[in-house]
C-alpha positions in Angstrom: -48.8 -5.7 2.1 -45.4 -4.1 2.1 -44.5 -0.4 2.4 -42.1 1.0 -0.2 -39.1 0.8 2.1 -40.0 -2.9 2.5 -40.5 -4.1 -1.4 -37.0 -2.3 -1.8 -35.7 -4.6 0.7 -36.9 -7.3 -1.2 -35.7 -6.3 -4.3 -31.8 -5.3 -3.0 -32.1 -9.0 -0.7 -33.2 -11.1 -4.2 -30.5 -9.4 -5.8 -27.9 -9.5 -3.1 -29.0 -13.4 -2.4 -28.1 -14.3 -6.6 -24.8 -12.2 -5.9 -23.6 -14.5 -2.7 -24.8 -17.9 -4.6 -23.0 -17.1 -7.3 -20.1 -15.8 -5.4 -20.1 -19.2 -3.8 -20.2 -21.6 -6.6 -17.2 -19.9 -7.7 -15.6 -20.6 -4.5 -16.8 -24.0 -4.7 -15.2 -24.4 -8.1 -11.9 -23.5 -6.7 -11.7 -26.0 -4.4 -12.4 -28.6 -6.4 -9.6 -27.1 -8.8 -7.4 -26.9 -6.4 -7.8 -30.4 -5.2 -7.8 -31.7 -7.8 -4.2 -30.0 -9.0 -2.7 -31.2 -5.4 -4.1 -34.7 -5.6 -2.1 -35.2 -9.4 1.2 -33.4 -8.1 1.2 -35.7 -5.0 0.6 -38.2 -6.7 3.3 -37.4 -9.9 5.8 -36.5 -6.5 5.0 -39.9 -4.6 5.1 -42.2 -8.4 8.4 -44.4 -8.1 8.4 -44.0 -11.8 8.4 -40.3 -11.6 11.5 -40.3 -9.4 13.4 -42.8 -11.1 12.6 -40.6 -14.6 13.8 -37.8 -12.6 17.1 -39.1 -12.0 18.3 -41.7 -14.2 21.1 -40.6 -15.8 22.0 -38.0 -13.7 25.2 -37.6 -11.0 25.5 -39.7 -8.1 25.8 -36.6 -6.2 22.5 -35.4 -7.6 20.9 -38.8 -7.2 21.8 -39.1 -4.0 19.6 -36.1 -2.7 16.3 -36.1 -5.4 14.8 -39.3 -3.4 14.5 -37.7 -0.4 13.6 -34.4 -1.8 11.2 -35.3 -3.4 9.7 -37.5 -0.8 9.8 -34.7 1.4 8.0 -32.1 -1.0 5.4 -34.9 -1.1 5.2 -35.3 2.6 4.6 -31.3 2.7 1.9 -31.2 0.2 0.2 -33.7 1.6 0.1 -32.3 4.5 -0.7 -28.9 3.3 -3.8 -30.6 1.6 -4.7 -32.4 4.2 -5.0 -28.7 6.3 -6.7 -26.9 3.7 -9.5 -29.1 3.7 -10.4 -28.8 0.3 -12.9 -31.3 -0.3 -15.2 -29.9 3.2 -14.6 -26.2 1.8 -15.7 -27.5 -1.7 -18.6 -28.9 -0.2 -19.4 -26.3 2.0 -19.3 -23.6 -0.2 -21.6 -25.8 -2.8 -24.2 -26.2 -0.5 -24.1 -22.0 0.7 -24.5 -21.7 -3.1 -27.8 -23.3 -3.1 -29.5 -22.1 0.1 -28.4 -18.5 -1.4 -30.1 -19.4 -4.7 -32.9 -21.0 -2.7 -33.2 -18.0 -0.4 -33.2 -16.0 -4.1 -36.2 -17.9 -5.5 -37.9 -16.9 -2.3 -37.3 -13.5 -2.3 -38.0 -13.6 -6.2 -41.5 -15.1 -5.0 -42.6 -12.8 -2.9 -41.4 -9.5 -5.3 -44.0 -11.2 -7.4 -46.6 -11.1 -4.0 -45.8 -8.0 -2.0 -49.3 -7.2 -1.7 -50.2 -10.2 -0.2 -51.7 -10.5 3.7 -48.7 -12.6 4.7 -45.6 -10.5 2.8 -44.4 -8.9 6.4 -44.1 -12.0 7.6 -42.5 -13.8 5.0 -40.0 -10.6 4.2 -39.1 -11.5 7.5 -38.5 -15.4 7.9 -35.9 -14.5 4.5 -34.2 -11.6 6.2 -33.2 -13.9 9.1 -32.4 -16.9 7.0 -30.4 -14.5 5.0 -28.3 -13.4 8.3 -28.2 -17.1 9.2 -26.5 -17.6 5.6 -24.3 -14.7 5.9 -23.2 -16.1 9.7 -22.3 -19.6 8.0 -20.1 -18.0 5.0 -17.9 -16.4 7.7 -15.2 -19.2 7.8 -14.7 -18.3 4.0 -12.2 -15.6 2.5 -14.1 -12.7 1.1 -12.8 -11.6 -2.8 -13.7 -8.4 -3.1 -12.8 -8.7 -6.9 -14.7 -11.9 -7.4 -17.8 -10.3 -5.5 -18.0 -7.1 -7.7 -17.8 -9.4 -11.1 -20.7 -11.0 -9.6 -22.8 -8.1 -8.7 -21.9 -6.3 -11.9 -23.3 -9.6 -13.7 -26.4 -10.1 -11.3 -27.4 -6.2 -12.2 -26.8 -6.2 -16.0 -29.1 -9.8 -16.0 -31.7 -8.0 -13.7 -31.5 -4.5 -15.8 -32.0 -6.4 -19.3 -35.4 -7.9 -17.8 -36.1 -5.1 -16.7 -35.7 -2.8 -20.4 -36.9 -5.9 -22.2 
């Protein structure tokens, strides 16, 4: 059975564990965006047609410098891309998204058991996964912004099961 302090610890960790998986399927999102955005620009930048629609027609003197331009631009965002490691942060932040919302369903679980024989036990095998979760989302950027639209949203879903 769980003291007071400790079924509020569930509650705010089932609630906090919904915020951070939604939090990270955003930031999954984003990287698969933005890949997907750098893959078509290198590929428009890198396209002999693309060039050769660029400049046809145009000055010798501005002819002569779009090639190499353009080959450079493409030479930066590629390497730009391949830095940011989208497609490992994509993945990454995909797969924090569903231990959180698997760490969630746990908490959810026992909020629905705190007066079980086991509850201290289990309360704390999740707060430990839940510091093991919040140790592997370090490498990611924290939006504050993005964070608070997710909490406001995870408290207005919990408050209308609550009222209904």
């Amino acid at each position: 059975m769980l003291s007071e302090a400790q079924q509020r610890r569930v509650w705010e960790g089932m609630l906090s564990a919904e915020i951070r998986a939604n939090y990270f399927a955003e930031l999954s999102g984003k990287y698969h965006r933005k890949q997907r955005v750098v893959t078509w620009v290198i590929l428009f930048l890198s396209s002999g047609a693309a060039a050769t629609f660029l400049y046809t027609g145009l000055p010798a003197e501005v002819a002569s410098w779009l090639p190499p331009v353009l080959a450079l631009l493409t030479a930066a965002l590629a390497l730009r891309n391949l830095v940011a490691q989208y497609p490992k942060l994509a993945f990454d932040s995909a797969d924090l998204h569903s231990r959180w919302s698997r760490l969630a369903s746990q908490y959810e679980g026992l909020w629905e058991n705190v007066y079980t024989d086991d509850a201290r036990e289990r309360l704390q095998k999740l707060t430990e996964e839940g510091i093991e979760l919040s140790r592997m989302g370090n490498p990611f950027p924290y939006h504050e912004k993005a964070m608070l639209k997710w909490q406001d949203h995870v408290e207005r879903h919990h408050a209308a099961h609550v009222t209904a």
